[in-house]
Gaussian input, Z-matrix of N, CA and C with variables (Angstrom, degrees):
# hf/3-21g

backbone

0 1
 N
 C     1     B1
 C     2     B2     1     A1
 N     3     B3     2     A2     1     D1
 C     4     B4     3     A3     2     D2
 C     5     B5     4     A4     3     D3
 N     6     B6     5     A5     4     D4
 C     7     B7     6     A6     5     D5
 C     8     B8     7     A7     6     D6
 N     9     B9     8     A8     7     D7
 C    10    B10     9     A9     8     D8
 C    11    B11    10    A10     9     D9
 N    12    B12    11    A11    10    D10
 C    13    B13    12    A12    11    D11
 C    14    B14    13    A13    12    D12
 N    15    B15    14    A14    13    D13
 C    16    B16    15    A15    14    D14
 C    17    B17    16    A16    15    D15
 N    18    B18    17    A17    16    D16
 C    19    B19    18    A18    17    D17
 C    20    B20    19    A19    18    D18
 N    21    B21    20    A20    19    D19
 C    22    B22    21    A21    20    D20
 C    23    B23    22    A22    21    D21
 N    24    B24    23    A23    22    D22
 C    25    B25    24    A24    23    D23
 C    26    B26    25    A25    24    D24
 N    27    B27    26    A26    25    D25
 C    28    B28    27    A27    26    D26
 C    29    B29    28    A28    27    D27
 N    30    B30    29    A29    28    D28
 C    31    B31    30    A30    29    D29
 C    32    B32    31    A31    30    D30
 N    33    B33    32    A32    31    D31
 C    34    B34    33    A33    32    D32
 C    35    B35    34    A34    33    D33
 N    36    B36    35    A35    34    D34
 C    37    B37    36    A36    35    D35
 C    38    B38    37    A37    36    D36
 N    39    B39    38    A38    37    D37
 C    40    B40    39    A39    38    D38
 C    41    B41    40    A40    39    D39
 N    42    B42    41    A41    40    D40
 C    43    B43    42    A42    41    D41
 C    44    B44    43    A43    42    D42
 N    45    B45    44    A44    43    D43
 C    46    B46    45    A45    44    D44
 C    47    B47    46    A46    45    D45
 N    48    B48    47    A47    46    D46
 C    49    B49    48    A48    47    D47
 C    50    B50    49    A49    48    D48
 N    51    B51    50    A50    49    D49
 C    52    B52    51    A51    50    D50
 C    53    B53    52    A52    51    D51
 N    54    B54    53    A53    52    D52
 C    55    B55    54    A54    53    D53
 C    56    B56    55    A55    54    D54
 N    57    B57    56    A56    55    D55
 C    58    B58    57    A57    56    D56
 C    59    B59    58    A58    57    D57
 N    60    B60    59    A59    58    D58
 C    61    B61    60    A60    59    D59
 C    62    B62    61    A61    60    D60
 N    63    B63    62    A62    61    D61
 C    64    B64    63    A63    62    D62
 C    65    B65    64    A64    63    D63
 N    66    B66    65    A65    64    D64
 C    67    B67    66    A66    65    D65
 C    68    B68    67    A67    66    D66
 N    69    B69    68    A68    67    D67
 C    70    B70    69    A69    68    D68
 C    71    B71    70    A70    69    D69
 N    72    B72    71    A71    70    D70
 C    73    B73    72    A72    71    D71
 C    74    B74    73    A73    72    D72
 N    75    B75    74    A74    73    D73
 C    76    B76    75    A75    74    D74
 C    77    B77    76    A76    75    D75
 N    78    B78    77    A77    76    D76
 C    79    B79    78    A78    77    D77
 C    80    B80    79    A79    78    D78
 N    81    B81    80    A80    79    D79
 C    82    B82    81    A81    80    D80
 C    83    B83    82    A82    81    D81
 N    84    B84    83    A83    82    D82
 C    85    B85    84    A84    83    D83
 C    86    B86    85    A85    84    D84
 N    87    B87    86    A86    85    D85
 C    88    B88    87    A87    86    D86
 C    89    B89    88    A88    87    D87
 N    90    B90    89    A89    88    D88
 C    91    B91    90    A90    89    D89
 C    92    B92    91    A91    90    D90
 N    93    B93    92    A92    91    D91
 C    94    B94    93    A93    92    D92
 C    95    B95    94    A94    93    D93
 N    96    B96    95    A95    94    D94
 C    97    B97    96    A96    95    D95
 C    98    B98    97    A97    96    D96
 N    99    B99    98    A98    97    D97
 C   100   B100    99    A99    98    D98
 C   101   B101   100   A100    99    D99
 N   102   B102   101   A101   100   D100
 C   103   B103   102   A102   101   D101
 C   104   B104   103   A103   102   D102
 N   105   B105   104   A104   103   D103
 C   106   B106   105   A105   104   D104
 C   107   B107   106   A106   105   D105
 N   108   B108   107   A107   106   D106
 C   109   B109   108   A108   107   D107
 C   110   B110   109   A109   108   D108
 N   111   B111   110   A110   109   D109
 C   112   B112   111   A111   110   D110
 C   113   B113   112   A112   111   D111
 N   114   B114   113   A113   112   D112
 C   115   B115   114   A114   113   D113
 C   116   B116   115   A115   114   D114
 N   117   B117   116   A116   115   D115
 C   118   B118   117   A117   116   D116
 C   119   B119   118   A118   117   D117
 N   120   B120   119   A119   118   D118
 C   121   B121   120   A120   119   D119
 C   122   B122   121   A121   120   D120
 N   123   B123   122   A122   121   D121
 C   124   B124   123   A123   122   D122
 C   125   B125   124   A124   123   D123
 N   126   B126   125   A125   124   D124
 C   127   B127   126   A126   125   D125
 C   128   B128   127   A127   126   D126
 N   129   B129   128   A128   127   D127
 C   130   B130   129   A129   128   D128
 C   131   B131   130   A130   129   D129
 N   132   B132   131   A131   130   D130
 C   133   B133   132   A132   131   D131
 C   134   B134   133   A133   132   D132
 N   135   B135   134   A134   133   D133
 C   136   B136   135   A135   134   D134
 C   137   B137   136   A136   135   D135
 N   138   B138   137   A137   136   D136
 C   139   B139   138   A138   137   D137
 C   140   B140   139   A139   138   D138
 N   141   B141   140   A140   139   D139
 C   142   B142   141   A141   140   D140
 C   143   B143   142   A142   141   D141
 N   144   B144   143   A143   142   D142
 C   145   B145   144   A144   143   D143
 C   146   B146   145   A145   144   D144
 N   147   B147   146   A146   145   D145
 C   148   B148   147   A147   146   D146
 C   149   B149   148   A148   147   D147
 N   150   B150   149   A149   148   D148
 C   151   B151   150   A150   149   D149
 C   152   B152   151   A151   150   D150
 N   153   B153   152   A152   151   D151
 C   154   B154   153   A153   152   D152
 C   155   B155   154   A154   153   D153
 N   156   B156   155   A155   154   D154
 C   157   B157   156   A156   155   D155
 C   158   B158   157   A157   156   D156
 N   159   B159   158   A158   157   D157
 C   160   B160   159   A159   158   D158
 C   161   B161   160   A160   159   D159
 N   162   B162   161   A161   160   D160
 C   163   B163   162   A162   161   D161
 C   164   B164   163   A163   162   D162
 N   165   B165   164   A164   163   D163
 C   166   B166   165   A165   164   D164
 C   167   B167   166   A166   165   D165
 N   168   B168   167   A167   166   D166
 C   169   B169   168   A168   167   D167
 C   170   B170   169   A169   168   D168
 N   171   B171   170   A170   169   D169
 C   172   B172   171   A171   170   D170
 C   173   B173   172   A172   171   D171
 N   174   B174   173   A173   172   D172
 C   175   B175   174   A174   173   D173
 C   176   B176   175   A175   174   D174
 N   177   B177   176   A176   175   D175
 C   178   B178   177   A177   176   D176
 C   179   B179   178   A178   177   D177
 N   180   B180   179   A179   178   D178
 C   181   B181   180   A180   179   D179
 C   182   B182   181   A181   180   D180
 N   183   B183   182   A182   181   D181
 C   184   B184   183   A183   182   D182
 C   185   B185   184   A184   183   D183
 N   186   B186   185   A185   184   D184
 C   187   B187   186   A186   185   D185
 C   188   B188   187   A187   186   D186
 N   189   B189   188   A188   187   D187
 C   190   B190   189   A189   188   D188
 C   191   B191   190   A190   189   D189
 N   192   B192   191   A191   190   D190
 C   193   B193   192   A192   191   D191
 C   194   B194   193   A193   192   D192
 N   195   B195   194   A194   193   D193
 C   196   B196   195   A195   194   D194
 C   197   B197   196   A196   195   D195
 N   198   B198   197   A197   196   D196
 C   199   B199   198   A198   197   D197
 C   200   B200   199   A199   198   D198
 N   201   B201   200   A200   199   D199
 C   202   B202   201   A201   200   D200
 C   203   B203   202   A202   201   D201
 N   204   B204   203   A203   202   D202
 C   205   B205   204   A204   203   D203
 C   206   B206   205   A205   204   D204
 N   207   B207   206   A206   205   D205
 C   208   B208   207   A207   206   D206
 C   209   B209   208   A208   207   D207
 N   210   B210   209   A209   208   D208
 C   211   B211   210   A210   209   D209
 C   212   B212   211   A211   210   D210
 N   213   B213   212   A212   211   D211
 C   214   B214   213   A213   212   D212
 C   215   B215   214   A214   213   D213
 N   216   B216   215   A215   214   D214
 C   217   B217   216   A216   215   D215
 C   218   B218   217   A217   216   D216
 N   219   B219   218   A218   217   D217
 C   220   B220   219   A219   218   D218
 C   221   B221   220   A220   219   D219
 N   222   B222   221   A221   220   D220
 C   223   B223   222   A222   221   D221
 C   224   B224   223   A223   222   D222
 N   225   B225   224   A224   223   D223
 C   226   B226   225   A225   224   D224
 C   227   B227   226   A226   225   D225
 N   228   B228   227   A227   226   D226
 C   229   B229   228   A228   227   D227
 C   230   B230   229   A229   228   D228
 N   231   B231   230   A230   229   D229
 C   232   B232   231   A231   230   D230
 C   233   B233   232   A232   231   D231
 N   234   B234   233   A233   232   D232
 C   235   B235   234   A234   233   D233
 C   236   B236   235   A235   234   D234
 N   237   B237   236   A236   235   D235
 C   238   B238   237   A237   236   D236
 C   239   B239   238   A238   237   D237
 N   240   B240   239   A239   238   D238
 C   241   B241   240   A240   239   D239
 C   242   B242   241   A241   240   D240
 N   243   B243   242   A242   241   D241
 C   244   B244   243   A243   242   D242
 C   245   B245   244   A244   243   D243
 N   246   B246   245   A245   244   D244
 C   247   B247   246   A246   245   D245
 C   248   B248   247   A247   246   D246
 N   249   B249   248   A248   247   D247
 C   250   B250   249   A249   248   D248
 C   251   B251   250   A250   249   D249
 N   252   B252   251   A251   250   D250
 C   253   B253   252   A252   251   D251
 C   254   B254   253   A253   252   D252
 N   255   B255   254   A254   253   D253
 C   256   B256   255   A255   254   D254
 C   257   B257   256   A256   255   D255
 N   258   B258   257   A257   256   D256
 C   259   B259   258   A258   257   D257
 C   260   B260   259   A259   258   D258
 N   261   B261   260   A260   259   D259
 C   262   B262   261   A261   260   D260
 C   263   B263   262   A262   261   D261
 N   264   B264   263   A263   262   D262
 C   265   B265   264   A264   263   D263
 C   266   B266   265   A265   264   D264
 N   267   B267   266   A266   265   D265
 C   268   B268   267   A267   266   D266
 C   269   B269   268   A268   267   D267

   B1=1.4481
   B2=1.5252
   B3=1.1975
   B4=1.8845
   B5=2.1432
   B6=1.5063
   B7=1.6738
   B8=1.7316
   B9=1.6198
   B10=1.0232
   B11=1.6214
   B12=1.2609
   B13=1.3722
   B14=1.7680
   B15=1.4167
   B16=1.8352
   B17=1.6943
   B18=1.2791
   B19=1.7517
   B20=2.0361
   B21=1.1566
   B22=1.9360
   B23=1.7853
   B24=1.6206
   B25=1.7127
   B26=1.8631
   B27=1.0250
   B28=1.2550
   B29=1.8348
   B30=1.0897
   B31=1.4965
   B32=1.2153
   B33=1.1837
   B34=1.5808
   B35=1.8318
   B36=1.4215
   B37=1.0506
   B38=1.9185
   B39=1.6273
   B40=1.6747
   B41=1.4212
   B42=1.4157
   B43=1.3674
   B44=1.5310
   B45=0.9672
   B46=1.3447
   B47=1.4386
   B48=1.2562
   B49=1.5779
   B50=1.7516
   B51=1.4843
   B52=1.4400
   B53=1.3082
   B54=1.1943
   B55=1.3103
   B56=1.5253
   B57=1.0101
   B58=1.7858
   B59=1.5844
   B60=0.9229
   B61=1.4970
   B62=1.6470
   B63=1.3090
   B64=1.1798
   B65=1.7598
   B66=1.0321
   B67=1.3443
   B68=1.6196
   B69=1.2909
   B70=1.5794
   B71=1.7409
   B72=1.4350
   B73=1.6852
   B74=1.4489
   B75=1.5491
   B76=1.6980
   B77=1.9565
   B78=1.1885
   B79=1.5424
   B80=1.5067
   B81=1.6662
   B82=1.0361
   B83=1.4887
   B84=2.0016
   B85=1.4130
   B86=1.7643
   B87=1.6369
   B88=1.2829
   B89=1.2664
   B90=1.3930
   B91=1.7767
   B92=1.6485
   B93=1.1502
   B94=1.7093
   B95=1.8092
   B96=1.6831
   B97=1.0356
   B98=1.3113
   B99=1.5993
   B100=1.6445
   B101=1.6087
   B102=1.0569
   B103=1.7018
   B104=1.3914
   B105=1.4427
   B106=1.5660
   B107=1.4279
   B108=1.6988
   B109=1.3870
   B110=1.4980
   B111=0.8697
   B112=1.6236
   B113=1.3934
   B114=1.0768
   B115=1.5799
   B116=1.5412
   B117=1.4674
   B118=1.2696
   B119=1.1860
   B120=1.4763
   B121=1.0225
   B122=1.7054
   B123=1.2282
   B124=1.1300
   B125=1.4442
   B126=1.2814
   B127=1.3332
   B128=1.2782
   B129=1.6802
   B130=0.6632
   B131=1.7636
   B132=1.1419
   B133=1.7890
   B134=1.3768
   B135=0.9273
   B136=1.7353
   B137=1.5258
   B138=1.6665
   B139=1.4639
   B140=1.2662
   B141=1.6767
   B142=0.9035
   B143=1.5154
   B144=1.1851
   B145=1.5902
   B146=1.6822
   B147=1.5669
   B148=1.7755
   B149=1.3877
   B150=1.4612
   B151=1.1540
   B152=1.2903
   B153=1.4022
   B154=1.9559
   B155=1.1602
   B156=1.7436
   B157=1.7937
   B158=1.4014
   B159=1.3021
   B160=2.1065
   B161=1.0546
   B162=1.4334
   B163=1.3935
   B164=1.6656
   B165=1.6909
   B166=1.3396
   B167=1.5872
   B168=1.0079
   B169=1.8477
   B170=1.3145
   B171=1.2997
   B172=1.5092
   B173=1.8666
   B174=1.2397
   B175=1.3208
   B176=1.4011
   B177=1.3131
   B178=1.5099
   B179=1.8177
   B180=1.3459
   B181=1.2065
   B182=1.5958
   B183=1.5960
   B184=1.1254
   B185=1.7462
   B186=1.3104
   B187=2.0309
   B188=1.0111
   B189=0.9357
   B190=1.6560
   B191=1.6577
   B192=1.4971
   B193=1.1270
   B194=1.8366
   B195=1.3164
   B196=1.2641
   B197=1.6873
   B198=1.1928
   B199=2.0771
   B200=1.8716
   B201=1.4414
   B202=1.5068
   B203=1.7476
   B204=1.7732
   B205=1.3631
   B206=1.0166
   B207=1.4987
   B208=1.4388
   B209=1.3815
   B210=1.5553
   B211=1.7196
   B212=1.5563
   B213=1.2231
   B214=1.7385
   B215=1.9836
   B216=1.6018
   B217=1.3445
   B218=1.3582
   B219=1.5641
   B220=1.9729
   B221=1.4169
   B222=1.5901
   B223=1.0850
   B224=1.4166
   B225=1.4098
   B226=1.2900
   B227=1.3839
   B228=1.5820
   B229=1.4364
   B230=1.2788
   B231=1.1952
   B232=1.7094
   B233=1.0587
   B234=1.1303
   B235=2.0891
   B236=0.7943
   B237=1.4457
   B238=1.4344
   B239=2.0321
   B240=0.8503
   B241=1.5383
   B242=1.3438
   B243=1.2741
   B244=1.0700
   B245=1.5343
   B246=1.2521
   B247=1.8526
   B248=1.4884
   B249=0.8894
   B250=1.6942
   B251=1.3414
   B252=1.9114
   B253=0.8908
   B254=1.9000
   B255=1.4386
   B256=1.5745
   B257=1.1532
   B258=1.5410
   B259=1.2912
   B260=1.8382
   B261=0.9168
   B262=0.8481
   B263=1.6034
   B264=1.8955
   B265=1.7814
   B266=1.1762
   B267=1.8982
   B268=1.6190
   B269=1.6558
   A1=109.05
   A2=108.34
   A3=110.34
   A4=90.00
   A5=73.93
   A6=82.50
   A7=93.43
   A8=119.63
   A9=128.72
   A10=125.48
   A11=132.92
   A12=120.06
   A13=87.28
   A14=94.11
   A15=108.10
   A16=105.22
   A17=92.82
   A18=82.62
   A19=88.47
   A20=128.63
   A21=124.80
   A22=70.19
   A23=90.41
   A24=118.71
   A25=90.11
   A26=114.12
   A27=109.30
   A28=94.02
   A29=118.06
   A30=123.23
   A31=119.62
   A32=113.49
   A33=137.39
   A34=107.93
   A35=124.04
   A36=139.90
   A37=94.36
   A38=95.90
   A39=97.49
   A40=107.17
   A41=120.32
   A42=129.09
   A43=113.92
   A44=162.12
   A45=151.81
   A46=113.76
   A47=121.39
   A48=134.79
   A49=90.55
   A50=106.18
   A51=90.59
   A52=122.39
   A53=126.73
   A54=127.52
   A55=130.30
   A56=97.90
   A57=94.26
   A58=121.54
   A59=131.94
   A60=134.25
   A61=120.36
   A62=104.88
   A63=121.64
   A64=112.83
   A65=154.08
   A66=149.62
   A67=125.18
   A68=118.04
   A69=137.75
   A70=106.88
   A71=103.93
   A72=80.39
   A73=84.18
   A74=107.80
   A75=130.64
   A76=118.13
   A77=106.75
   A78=108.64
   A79=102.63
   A80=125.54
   A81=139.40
   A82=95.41
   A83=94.96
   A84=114.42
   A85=133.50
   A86=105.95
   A87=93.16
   A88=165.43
   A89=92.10
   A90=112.69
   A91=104.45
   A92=94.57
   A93=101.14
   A94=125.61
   A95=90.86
   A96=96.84
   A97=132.10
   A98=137.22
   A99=157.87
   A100=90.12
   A101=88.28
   A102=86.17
   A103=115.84
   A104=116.62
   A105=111.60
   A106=129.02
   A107=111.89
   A108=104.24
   A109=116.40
   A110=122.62
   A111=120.41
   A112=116.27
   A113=137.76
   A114=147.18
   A115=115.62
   A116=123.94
   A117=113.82
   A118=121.46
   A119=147.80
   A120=123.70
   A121=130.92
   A122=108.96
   A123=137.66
   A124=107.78
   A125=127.44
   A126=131.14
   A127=138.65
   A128=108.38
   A129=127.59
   A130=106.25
   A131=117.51
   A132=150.14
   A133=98.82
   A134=91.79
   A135=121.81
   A136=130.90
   A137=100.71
   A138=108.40
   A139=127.58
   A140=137.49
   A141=142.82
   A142=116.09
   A143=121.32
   A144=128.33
   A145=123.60
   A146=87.62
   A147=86.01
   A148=87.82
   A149=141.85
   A150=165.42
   A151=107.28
   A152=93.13
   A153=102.16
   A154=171.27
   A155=80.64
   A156=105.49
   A157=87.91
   A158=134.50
   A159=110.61
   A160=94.64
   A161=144.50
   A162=117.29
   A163=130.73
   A164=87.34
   A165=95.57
   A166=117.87
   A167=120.10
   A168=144.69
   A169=100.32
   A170=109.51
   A171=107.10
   A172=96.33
   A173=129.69
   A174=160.58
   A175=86.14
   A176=137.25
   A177=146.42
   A178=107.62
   A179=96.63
   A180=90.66
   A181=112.42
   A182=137.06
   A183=153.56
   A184=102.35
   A185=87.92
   A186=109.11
   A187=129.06
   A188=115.17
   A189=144.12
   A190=94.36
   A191=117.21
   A192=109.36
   A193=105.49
   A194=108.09
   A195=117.41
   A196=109.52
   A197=94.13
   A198=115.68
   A199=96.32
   A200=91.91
   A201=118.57
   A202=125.34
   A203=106.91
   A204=116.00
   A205=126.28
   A206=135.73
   A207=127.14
   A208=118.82
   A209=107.18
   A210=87.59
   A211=74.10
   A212=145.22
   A213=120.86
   A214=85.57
   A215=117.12
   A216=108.58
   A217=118.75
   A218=85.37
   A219=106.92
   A220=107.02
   A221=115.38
   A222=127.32
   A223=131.95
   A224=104.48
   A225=116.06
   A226=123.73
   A227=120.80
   A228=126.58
   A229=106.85
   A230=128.70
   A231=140.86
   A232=101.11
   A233=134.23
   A234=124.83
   A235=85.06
   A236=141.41
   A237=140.90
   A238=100.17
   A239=135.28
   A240=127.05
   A241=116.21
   A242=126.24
   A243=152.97
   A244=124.71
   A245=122.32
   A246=114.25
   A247=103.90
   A248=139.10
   A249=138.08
   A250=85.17
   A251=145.68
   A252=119.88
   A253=124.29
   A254=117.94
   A255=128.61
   A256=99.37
   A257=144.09
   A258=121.28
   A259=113.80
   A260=122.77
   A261=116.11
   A262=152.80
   A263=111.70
   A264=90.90
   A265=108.36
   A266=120.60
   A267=115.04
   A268=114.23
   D1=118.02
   D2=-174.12
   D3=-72.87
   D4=178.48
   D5=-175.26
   D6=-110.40
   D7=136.53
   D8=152.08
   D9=-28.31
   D10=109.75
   D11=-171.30
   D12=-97.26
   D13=133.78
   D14=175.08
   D15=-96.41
   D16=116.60
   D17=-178.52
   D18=-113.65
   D19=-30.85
   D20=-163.76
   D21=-66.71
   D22=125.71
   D23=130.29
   D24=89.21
   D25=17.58
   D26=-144.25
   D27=-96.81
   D28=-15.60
   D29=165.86
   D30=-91.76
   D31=-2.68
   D32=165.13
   D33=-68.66
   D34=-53.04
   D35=-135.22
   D36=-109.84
   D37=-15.92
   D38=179.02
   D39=-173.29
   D40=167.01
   D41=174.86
   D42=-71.99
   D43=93.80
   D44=-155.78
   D45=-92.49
   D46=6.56
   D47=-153.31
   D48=-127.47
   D49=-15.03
   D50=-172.55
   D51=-88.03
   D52=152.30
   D53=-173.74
   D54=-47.46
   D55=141.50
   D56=-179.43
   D57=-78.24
   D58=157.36
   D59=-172.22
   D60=-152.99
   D61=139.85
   D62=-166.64
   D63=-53.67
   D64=122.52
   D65=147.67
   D66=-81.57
   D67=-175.14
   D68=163.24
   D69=-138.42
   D70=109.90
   D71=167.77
   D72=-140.50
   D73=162.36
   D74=-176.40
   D75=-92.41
   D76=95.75
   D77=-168.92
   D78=-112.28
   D79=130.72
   D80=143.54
   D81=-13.44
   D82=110.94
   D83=152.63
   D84=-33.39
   D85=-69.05
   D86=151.60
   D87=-72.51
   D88=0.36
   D89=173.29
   D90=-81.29
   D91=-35.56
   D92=179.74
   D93=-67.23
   D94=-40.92
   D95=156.37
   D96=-85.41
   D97=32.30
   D98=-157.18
   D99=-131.70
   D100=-35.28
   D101=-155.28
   D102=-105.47
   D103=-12.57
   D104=144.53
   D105=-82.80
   D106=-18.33
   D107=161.76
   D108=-69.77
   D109=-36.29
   D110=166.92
   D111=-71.71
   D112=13.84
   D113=179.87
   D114=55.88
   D115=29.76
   D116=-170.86
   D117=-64.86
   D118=148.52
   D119=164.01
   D120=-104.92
   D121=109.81
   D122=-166.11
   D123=-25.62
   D124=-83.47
   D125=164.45
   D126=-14.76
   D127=-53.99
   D128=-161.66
   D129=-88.27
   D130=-33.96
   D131=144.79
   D132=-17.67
   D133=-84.61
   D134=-179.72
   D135=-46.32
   D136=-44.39
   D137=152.78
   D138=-99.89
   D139=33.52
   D140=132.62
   D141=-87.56
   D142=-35.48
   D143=166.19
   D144=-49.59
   D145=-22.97
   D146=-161.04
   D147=-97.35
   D148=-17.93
   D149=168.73
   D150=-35.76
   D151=-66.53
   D152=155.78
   D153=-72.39
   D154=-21.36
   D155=161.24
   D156=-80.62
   D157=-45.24
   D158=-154.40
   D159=-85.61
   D160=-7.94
   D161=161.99
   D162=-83.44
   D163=-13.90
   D164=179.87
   D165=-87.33
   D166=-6.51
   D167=170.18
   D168=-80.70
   D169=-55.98
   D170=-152.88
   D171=-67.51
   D172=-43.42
   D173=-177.21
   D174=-50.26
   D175=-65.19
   D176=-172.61
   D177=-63.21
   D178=-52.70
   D179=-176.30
   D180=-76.49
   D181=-17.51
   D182=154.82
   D183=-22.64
   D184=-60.67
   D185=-175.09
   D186=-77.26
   D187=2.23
   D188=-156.62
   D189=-117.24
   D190=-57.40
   D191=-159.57
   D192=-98.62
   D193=9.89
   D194=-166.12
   D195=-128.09
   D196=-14.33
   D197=176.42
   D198=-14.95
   D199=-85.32
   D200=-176.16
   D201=-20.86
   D202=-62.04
   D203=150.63
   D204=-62.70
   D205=-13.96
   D206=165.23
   D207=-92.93
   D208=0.07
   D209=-176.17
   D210=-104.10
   D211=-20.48
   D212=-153.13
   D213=-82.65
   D214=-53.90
   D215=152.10
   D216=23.40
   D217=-86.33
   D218=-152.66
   D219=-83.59
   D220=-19.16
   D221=165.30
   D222=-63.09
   D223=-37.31
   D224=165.54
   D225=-81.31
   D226=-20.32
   D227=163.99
   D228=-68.25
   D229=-30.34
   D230=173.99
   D231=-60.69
   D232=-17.50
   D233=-164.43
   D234=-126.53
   D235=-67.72
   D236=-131.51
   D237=-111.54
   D238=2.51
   D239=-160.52
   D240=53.37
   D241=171.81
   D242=152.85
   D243=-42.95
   D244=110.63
   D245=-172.24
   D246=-56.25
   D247=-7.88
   D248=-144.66
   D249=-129.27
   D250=-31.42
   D251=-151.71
   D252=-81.08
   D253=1.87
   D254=164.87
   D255=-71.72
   D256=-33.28
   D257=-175.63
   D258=-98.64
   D259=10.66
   D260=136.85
   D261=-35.91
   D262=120.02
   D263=-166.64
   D264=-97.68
   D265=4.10
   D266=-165.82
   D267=-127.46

């Protein structure tokens, strides 16, 4: 299964121009070894993956820190309608 490449918002979420840098991270021996017989490339794996967890955190934590204005929001569309809803044709 390839990994989804996220490109919407995605220069939003990081610098993409910025330099690359060396790491250490600890991966299951045999997965590691799966995945150089198949030529994957690691890095590149890896920084499309992380692509997706930090947007998917950041997205959480977005809601998290915004909870409050979205329920008074929806609350107020609950009493008051929708500003848009007179122009409506259906």
């Amino acid at each position: 299964m390839r990994m989804k490449h996220v490109v919407r918002e995605r220069s939003v979420l990081y610098d993409v121009s910025a330099p690359k840098r060396a790491t250490n991270v600890t991966v299951n021996a045999d997965l590691l070894r799966r995945a150089r017989e198949l030529d994957v490339n690691l890095s590149q794996t890896l920084e499309a993956a992380l692509v997706v967890e930090v947007a998917g955190r950041a997205r959480e934590r977005w809601l998290a820190e915004n909870r409050a204005a979205i329920e008074a929001y929806n609350r107020d569309v609950e009493r008051n309608g929708c500003f848009a809803d007179s122009l409506r044709s259906f």
